[in-house]
N, CA, C and O atoms as CSV, one atom per row, in Angstrom:
chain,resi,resn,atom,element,x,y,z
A,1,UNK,N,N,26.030,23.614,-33.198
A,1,UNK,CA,C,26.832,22.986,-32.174
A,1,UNK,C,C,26.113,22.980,-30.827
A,1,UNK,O,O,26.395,22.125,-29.987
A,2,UNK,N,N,24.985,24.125,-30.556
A,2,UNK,CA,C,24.643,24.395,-29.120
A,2,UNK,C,C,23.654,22.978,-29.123
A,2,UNK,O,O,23.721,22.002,-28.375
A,3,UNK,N,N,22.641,23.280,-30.346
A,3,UNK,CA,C,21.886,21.939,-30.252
A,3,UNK,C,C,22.103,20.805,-30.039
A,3,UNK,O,O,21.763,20.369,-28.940
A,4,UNK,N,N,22.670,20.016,-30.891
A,4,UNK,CA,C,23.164,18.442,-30.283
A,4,UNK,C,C,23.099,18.679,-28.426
A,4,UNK,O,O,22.414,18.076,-27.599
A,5,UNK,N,N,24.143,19.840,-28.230
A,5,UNK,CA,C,24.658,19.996,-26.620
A,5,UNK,C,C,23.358,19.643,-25.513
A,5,UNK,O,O,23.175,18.779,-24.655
A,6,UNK,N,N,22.508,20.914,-26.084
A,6,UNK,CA,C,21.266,20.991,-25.633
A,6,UNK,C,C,20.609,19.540,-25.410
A,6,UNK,O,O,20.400,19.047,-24.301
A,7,UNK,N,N,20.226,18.743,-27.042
A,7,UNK,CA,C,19.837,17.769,-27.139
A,7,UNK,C,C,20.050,16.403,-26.132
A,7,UNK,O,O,19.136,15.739,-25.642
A,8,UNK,N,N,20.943,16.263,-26.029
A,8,UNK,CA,C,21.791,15.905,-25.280
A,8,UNK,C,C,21.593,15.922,-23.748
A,8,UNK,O,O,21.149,14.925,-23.178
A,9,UNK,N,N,21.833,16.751,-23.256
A,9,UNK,CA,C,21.469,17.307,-21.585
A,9,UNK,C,C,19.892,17.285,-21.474
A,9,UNK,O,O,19.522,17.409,-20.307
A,10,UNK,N,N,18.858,17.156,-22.408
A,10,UNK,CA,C,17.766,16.727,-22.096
A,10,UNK,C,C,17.291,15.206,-22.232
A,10,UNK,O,O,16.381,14.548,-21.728
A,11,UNK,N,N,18.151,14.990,-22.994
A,11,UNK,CA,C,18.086,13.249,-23.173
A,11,UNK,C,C,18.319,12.421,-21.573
A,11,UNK,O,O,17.669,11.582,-20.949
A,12,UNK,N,N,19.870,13.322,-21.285
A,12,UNK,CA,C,20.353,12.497,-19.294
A,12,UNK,C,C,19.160,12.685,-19.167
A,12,UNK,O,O,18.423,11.707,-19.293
A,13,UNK,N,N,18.545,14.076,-18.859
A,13,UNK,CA,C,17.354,14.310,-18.115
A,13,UNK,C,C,16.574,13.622,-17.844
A,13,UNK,O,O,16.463,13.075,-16.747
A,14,UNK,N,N,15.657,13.458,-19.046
A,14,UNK,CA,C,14.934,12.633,-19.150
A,14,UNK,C,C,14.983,11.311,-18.527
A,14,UNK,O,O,13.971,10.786,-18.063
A,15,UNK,N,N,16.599,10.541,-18.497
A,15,UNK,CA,C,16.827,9.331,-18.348
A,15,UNK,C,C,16.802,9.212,-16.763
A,15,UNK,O,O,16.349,8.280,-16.099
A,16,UNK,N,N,17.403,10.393,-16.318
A,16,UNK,CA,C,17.592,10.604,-15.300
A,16,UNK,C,C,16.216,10.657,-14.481
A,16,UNK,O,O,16.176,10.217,-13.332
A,17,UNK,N,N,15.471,11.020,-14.893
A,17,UNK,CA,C,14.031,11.298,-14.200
A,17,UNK,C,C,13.140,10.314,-14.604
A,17,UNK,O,O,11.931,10.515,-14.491
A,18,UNK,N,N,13.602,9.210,-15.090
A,18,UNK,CA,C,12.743,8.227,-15.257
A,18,UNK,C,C,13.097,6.960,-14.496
A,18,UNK,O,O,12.272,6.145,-14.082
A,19,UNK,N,N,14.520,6.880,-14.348
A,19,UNK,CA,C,15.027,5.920,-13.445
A,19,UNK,C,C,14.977,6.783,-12.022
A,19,UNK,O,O,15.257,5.878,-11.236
A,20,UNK,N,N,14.847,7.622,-11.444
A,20,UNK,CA,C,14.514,7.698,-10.290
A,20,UNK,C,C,12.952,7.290,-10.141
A,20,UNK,O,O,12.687,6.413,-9.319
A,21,UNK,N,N,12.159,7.735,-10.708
A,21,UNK,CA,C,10.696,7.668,-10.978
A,21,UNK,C,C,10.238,5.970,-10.857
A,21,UNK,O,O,9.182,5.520,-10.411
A,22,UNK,N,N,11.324,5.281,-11.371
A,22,UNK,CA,C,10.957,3.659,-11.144
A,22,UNK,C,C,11.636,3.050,-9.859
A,22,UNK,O,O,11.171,1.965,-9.509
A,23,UNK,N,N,12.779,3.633,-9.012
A,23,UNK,CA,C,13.058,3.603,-7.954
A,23,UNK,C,C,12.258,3.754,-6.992
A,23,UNK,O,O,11.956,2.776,-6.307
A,24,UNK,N,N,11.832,4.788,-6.774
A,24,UNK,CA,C,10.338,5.257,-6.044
A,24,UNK,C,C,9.225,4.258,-6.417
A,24,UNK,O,O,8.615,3.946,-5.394
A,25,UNK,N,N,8.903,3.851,-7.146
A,25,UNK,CA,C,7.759,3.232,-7.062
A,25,UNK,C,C,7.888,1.636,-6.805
A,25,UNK,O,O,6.981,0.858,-6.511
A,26,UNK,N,N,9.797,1.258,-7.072
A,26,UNK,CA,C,9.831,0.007,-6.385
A,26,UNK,C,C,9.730,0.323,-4.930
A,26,UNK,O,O,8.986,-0.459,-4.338
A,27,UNK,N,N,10.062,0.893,-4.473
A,27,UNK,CA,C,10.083,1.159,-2.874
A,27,UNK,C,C,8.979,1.268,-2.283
A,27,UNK,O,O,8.991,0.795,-1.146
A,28,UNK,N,N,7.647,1.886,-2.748
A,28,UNK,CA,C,6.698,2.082,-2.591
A,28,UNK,C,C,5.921,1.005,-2.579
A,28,UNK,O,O,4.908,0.867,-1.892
A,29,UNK,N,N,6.551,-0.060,-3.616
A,29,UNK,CA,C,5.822,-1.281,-4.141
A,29,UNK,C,C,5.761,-2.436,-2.438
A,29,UNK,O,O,4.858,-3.085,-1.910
A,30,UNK,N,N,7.566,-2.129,-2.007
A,30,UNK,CA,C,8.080,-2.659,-1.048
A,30,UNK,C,C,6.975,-2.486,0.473
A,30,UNK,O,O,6.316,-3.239,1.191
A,31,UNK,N,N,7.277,-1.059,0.384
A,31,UNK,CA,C,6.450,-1.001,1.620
A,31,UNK,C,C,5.252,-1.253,1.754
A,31,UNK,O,O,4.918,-1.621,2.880
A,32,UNK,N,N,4.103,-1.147,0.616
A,32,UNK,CA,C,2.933,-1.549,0.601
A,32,UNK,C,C,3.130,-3.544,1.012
A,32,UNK,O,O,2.527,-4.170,1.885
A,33,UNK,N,N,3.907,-3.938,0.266
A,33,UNK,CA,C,4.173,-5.424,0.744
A,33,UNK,C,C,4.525,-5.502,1.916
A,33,UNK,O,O,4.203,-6.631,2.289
A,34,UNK,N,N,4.986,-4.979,2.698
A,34,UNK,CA,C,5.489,-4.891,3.953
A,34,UNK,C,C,4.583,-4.481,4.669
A,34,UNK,O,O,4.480,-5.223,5.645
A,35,UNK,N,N,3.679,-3.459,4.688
A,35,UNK,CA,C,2.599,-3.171,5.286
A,35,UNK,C,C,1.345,-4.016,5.216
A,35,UNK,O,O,0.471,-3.881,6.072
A,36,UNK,N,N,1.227,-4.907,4.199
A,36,UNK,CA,C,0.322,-5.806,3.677
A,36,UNK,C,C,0.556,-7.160,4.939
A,36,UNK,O,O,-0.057,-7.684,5.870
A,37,UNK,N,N,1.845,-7.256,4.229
A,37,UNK,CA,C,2.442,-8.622,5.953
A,37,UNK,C,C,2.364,-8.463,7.021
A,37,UNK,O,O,2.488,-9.321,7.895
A,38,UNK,N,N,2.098,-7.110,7.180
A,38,UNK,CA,C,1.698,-6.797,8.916
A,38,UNK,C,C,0.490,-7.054,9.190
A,38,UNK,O,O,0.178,-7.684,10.201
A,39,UNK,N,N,-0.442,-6.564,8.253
A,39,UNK,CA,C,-1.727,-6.562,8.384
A,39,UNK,C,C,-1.860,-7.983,9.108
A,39,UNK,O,O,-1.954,-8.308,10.292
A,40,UNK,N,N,-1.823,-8.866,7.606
A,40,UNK,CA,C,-1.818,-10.323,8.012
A,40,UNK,C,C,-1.353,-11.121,9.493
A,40,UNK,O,O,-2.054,-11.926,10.105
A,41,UNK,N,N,-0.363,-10.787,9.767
A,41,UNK,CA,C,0.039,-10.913,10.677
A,41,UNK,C,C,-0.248,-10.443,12.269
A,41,UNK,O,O,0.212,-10.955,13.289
A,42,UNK,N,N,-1.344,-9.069,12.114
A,42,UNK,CA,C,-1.764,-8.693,13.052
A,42,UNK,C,C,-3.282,-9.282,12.810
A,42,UNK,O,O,-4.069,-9.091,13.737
A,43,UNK,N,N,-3.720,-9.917,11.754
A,43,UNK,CA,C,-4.961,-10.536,11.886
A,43,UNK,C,C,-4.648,-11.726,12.655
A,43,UNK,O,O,-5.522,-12.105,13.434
A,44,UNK,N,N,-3.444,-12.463,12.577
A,44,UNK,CA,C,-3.838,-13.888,13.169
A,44,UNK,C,C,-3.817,-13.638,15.050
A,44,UNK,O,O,-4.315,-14.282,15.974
A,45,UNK,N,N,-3.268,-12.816,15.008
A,45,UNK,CA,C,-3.390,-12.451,16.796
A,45,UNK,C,C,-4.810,-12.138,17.354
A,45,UNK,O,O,-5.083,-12.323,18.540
A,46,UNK,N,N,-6.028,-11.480,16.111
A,46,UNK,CA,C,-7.058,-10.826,16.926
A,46,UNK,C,C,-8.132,-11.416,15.716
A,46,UNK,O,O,-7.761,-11.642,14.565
A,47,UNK,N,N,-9.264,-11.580,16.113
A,47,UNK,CA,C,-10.343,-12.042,15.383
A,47,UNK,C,C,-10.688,-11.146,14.890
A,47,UNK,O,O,-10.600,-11.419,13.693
A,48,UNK,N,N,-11.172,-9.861,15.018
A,48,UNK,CA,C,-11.461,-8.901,13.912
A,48,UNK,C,C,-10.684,-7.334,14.291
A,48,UNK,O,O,-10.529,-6.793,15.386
A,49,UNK,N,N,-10.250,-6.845,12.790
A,49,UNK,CA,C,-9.743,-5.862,12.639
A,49,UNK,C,C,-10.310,-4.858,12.030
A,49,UNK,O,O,-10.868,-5.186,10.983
A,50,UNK,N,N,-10.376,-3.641,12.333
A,50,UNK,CA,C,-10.679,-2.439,11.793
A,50,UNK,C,C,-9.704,-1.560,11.262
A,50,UNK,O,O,-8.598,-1.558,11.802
A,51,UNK,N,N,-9.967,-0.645,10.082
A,51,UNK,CA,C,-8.951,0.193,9.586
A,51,UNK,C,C,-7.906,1.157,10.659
A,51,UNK,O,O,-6.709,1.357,10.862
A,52,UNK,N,N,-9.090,1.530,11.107
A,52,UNK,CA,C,-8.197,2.557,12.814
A,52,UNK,C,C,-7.493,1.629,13.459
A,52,UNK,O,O,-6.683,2.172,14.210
A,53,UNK,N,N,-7.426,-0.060,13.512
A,53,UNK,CA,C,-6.620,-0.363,14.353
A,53,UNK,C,C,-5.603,-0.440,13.434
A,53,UNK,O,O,-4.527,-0.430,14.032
A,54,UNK,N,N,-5.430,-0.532,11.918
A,54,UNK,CA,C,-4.706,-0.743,11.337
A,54,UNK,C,C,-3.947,0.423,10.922
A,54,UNK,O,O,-2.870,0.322,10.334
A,55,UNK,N,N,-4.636,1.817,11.298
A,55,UNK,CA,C,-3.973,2.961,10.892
A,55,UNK,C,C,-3.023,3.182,12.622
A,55,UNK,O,O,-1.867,3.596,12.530
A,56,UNK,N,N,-3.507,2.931,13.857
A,56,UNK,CA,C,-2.646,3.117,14.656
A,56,UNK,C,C,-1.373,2.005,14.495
A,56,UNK,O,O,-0.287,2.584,14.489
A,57,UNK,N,N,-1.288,0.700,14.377
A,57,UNK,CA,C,-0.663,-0.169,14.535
A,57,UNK,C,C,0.267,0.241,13.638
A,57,UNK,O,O,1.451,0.242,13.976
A,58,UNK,N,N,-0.124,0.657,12.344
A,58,UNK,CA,C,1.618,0.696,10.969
A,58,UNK,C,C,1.860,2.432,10.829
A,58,UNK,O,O,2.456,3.128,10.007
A,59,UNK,N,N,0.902,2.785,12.343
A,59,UNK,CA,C,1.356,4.719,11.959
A,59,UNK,C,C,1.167,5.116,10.622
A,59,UNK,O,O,2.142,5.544,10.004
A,60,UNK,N,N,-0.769,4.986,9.665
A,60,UNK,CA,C,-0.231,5.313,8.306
A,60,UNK,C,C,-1.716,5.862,8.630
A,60,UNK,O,O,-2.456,5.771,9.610
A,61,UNK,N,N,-1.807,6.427,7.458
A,61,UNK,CA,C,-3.116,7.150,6.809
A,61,UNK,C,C,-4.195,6.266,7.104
A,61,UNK,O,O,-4.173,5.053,6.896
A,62,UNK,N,N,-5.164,6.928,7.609
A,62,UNK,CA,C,-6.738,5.745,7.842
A,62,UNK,C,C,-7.080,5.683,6.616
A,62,UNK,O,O,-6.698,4.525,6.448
A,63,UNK,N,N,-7.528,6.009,5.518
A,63,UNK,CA,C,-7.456,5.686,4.488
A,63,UNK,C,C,-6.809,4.943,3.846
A,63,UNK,O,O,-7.475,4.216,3.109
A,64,UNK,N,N,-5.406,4.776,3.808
A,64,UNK,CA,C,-4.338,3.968,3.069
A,64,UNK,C,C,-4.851,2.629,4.052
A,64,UNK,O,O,-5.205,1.753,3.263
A,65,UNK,N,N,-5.006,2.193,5.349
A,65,UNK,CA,C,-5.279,1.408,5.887
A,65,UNK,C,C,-5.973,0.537,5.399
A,65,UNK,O,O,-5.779,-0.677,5.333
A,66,UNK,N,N,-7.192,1.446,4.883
A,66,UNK,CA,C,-8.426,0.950,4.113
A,66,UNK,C,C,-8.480,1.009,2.879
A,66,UNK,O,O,-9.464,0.581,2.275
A,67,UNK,N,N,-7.636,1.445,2.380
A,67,UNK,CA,C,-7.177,0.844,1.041
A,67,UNK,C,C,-6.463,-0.642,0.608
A,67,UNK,O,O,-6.639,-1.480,-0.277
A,68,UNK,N,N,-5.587,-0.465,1.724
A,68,UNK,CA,C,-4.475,-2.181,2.002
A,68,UNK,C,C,-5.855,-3.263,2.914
A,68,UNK,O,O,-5.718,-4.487,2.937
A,69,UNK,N,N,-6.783,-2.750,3.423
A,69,UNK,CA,C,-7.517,-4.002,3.773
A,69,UNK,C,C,-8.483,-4.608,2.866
A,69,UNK,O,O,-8.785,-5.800,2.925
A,70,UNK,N,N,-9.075,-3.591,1.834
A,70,UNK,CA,C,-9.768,-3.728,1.033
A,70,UNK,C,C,-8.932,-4.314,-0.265
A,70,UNK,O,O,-9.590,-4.380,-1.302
A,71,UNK,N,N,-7.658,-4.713,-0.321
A,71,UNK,CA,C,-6.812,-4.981,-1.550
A,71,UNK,C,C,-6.755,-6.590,-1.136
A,71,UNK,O,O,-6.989,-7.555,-1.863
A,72,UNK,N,N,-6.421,-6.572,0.082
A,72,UNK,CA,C,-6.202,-7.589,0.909
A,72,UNK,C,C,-7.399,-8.855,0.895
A,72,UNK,O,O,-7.091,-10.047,0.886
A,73,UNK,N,N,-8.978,-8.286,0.894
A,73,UNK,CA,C,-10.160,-8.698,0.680
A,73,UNK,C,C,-10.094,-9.043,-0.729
A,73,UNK,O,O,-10.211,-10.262,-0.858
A,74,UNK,N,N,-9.936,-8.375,-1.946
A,74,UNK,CA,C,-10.020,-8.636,-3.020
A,74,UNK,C,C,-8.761,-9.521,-3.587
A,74,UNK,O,O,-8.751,-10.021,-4.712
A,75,UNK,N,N,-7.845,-9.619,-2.760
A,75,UNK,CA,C,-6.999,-11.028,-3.022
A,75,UNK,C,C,-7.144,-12.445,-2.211
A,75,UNK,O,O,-6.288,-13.322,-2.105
A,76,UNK,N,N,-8.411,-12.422,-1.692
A,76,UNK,CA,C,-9.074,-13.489,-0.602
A,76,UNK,C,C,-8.164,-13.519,0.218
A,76,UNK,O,O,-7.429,-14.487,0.023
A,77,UNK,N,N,-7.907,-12.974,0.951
A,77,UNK,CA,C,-7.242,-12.818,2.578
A,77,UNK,C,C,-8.055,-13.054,3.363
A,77,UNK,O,O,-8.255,-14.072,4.024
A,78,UNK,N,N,-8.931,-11.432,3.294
A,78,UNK,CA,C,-9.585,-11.149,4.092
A,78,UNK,C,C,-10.984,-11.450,3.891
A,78,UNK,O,O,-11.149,-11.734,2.704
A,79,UNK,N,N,-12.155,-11.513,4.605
A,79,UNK,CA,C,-13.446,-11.176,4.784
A,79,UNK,C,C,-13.826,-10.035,5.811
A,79,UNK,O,O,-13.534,-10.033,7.006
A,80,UNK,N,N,-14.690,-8.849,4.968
A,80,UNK,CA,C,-15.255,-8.012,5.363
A,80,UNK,C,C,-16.514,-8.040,6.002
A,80,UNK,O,O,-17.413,-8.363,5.226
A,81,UNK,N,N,-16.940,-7.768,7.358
A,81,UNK,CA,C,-17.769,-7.949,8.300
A,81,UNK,C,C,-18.469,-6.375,8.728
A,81,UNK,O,O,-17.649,-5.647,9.287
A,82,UNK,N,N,-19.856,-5.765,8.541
A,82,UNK,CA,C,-20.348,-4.504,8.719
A,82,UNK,C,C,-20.971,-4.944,10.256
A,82,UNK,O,O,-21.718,-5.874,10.557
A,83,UNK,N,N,-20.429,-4.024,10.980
A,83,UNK,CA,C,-21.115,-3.809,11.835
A,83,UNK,C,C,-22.702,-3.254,12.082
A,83,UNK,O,O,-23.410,-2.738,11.217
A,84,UNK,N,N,-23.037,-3.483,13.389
A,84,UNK,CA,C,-24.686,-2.580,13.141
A,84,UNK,C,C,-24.153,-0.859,13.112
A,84,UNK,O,O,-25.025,-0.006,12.952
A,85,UNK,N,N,-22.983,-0.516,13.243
A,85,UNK,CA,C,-22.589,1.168,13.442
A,85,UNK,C,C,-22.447,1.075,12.001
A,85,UNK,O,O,-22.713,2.146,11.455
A,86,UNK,N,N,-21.995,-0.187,10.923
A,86,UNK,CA,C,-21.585,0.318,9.559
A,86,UNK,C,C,-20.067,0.522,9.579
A,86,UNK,O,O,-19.524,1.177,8.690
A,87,UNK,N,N,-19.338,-0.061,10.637
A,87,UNK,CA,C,-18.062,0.199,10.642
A,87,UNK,C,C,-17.666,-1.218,10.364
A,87,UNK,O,O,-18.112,-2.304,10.732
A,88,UNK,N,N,-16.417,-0.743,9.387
A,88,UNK,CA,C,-16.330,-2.564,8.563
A,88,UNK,C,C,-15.529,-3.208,9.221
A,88,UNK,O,O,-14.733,-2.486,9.820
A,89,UNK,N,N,-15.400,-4.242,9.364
A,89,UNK,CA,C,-14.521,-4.892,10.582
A,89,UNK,C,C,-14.169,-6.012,9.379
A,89,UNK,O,O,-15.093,-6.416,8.673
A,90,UNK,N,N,-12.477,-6.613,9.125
A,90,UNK,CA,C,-12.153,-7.547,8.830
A,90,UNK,C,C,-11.963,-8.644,9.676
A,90,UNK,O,O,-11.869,-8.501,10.895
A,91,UNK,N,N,-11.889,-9.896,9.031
A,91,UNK,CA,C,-11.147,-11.365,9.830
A,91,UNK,C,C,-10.584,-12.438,8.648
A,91,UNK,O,O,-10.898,-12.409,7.458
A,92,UNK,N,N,-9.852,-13.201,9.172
A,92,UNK,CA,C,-9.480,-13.811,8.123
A,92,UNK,C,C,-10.362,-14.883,7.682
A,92,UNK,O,O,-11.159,-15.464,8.418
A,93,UNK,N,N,-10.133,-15.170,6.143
A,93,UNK,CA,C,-10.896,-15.929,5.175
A,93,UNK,C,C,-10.766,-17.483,5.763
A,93,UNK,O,O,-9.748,-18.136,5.989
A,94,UNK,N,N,-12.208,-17.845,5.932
A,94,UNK,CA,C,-12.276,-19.312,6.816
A,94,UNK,C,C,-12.366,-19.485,8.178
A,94,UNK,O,O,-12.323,-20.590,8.720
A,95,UNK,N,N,-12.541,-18.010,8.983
A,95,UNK,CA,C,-12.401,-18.218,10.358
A,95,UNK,C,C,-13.880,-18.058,10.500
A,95,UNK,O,O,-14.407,-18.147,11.609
């Protein structure tokens, strides 16, 4: 009798921790899209962008910055521009 019970209360579990688990990662999905549209959107104001301006502007990780500009490049958005320092500077594709 305990089993089924048992069985049971790990099954919600499970269910339970898998539909939160896909909640979170729609949201996550969201804000990366949302942070992605900013980008864009702060490219058409300035001819070239850097990750640091992009990590002050959306308050996020300099890294994650440069992760979303480099995603951004590989979906032809962007074009990536090296400076003589080696610091990568984006602009948009066709300018």
């Amino acid at each position: 009798m305990a089993f089924p019970l048992m069985g049971l209360a790990i099954i919600g579990l499970l269910f339970l921790g898998i539909r939160r688990g896909m909640q979170s990662s729609g949201e996550e999905m969201k804000k990366k899209m949302h942070d992605k549209d900013e980008i864009v959107r702060m490219m058409r104001s300035r001819l070239l962008l850097t990750a640091d301006e992009v990590c002050v502007q959306l308050e996020i990780d300099r890294l994650q910055a440069a992760a979303l500009l480099e995603e951004l490049q590989r979906e032809g958005k962007l074009v990536e521009q090296r400076s003589t320092s080696g610091v990568a500077n984006y602009r948009m594709k066709g300018l």
